[in-house]
N, C-alpha and C positions, 0 to 999 in steps of 0.2 A: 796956360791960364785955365781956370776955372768960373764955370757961370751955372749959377742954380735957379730950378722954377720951380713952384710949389702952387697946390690949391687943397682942398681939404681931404683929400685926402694924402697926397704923398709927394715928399720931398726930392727929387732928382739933381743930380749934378753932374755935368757934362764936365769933359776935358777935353782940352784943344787938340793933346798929344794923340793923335789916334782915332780925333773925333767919336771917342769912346762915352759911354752912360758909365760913370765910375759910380754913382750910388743911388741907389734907390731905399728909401726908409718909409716906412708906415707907419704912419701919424699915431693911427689908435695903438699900436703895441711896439712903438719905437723899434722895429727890425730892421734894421740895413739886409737887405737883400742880395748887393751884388757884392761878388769878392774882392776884398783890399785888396789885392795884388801883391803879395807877401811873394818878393822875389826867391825867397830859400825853395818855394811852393814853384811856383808859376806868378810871373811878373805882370799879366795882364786881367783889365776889369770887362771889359765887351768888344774886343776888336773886331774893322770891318775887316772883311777879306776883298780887296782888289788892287791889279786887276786880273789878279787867280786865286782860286781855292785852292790845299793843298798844295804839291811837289810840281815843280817841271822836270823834264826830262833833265840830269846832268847840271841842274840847277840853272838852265841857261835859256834864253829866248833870242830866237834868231829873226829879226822883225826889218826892212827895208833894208837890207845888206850888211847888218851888222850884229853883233851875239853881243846877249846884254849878260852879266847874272843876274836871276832872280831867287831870290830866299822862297822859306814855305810861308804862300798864304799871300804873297804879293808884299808892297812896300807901302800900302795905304796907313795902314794901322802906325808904321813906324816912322811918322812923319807930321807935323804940327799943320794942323790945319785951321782957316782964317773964320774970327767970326762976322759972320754978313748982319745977322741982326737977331733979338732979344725983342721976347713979346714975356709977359706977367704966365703964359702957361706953353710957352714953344721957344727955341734955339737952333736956330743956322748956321751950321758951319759950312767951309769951301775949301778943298783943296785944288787947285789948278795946276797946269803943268808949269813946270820951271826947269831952270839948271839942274836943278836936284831928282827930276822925275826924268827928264831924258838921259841921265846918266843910265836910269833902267829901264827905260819904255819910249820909247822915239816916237809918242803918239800925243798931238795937244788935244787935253780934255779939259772941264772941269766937273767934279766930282760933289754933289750938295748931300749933307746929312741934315737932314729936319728931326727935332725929337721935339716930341707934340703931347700933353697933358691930355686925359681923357679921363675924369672920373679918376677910377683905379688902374686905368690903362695907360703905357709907355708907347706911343707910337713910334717906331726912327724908320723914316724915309730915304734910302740912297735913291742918289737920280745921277745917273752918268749921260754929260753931252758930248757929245764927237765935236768938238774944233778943228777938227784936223781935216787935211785935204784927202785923205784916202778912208776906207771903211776901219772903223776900229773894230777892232772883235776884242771881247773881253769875257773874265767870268766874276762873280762876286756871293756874298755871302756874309754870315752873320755868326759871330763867336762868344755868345755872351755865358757868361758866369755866375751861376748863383749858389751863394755859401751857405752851407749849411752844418751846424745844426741851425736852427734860426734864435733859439736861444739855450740857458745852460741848462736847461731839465730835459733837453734830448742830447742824441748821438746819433750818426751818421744813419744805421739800419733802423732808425724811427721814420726815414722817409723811402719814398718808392713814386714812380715815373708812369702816367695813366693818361693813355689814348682816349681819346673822347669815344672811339668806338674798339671794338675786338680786333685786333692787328696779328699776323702772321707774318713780321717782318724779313725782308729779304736784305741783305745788306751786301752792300759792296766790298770786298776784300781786298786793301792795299796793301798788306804787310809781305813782305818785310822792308819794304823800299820806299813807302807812301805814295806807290803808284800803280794805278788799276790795272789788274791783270785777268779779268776773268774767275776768280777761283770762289765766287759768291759762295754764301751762308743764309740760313735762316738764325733770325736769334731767338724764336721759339714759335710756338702755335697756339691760335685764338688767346692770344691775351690780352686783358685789358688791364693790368701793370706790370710794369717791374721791379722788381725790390732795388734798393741802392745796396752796393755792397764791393767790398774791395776786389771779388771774384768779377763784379760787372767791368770791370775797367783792370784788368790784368796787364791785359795784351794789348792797349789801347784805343781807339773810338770803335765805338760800331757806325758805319753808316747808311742807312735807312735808306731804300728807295720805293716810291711813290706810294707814302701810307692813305689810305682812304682816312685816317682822322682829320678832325680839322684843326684839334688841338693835342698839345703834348703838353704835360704840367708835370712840375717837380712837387708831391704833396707830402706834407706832415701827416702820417697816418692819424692817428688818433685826434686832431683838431681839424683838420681842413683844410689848416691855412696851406696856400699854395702858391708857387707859379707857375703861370700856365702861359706859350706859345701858340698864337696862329700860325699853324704851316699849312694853312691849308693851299696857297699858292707855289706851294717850294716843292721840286721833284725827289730833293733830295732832303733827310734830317738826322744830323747826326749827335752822338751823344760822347760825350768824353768827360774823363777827370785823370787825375795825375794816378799811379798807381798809390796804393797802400788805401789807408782809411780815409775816403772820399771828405776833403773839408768845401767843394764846391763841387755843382755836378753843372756841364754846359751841354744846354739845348743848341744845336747850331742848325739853323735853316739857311740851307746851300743852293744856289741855280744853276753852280757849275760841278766837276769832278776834277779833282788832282788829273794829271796827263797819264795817258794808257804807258804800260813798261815799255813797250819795245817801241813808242812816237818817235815822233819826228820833234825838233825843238823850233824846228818852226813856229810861228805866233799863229799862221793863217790855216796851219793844218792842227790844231789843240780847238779839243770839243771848246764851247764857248756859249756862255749865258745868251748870249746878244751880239748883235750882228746892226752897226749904225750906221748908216751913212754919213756924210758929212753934214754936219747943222743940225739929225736928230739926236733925241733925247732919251731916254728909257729909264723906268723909275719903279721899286720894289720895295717893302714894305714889312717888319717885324714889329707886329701890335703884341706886348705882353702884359696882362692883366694880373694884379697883386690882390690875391681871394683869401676868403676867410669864413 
């Protein structure tokens, strides 16, 4: 199912599958922002990521005596989630545990997405509770997608990617197996952008660790218009688009990292966002603001 908020400035529409933002449109110059999900392309509009980023070892988690599989990025995004309630500029969704979540994670939670109107700002809120009788350890994270050109009098190298301040970014290196090994990069020096361009996404994401910006924004060179992310909370921010000529570029702000190559498939030994006891709560935040 689908449920839309709007105020005057921009129109949003949530989806239950995924508890994803599938569209964001600005009022004054009718742009849809986020990618249709054109599965020839890439089949997704803003997934979350939980209750891991990236790969696990062998595809597998080993959690109170038993190996689950787990896919990339966890099974949140691929799963219908409930709506709790509908305000005139916000929308609640809820995934809880079920038969369907202990077939991959033997842990009872429930998982809330708040997506919140502000002005020209998209708030979405994940907030994960521990229900369960032992510590949940988890990681999560944020996949969204914005298409561009934003309309037909550009093409892809009309736009470029600007730290709110000078970045010397140091980035995590997964490849070839989508899991950390040690063998970091820089992806350049003192810069405050980067061009979009089929050479940026060759070889697949870069992942960013600990940029002193507060913000990352996709911009239209010559006009302005833009989207821009607070990461300023997230230790990690990564960038991705599908190889060739870039028709969506995704800002992704991370709390956790894909699993080290040589871990353990353990759930209790995988680096982890958050560490809950039973009955608490924990709650993080991707505010994107549609500028012009």
């Amino acid at each position: 199912m689908e449920f839309t908020i709007e105020n005057d400035y921009l129109i949003v529409t949530v989806t239950t599958w995924g508890a994803q933002v599938k569209s964001v449109v600005r009022k004054c110059d009718d742009v849809e922002h986020i990618w249709q999900a054109d599965k020839a392309v890439w089949g997704y509009h803003a997934p979350i990521l939980f209750p891991h980023t990236g790969k696990v070892v062998d595809g597998l988690i080993e959690a109170k005596g038993n190996v689950y599989p787990s896919g990339q990025h966890g099974f949140a995004r691929l799963m219908e989630h409930t709506l709790v309630r509908q305000t005139d500029d916000s929308i609640v969704l809820e995934l809880r545990s079920n038969e369907e979540t202990r077939k991959k994670f033997p842990y009872e939670f429930r998982l809330i997405s708040t997506i919140t109107l502000d002005v020209d700002t998209v708030r979405h809120t994940l907030t994960v509770e521990n229900w369960d009788e032992d510590k949940l350890y988890f990681g999560i994270g944020y996949h969204p997608a914005f298409a561009i050109p934003f309309d037909d009098s550009h093409s892809a190298e009309d736009y470029e990617l600007r730290f709110s301040q000078p970045e010397s970014p140091l980035c995590v290196n997964c490849l070839p197996l989508g899991l950390v090994h040690g063998d970091n990069y820089y992806l350049g020096s003192n810069l405050r952008a980067i061009p979009v361009s089929p050479e940026l996404f060759a070889n697949d994401s870069h992942c960013m660790v600990n940029l002193r910006s507060k913000t990352l924004g996709l911009y239209e060179k010559d006009t302005g218009r833009g989207v821009v992310c607070d990461i300023s909370d997230f230790p990690y921010t990564l960038i991705w688009s599908k190889p060739g000529v870039p028709r969506f570029v995704c800002i992704e702000p991370w709390h956790s990292l894909p699993s080290p190559e040589n871990g353990s498939i353990r759930w209790e030994e995988k680096p982890a966002a958050a560490i809950l006891e039973p009955g608490e709560r924990w709650s993080c935040t991707l505010s994107t603001s549609f500028v012009r």
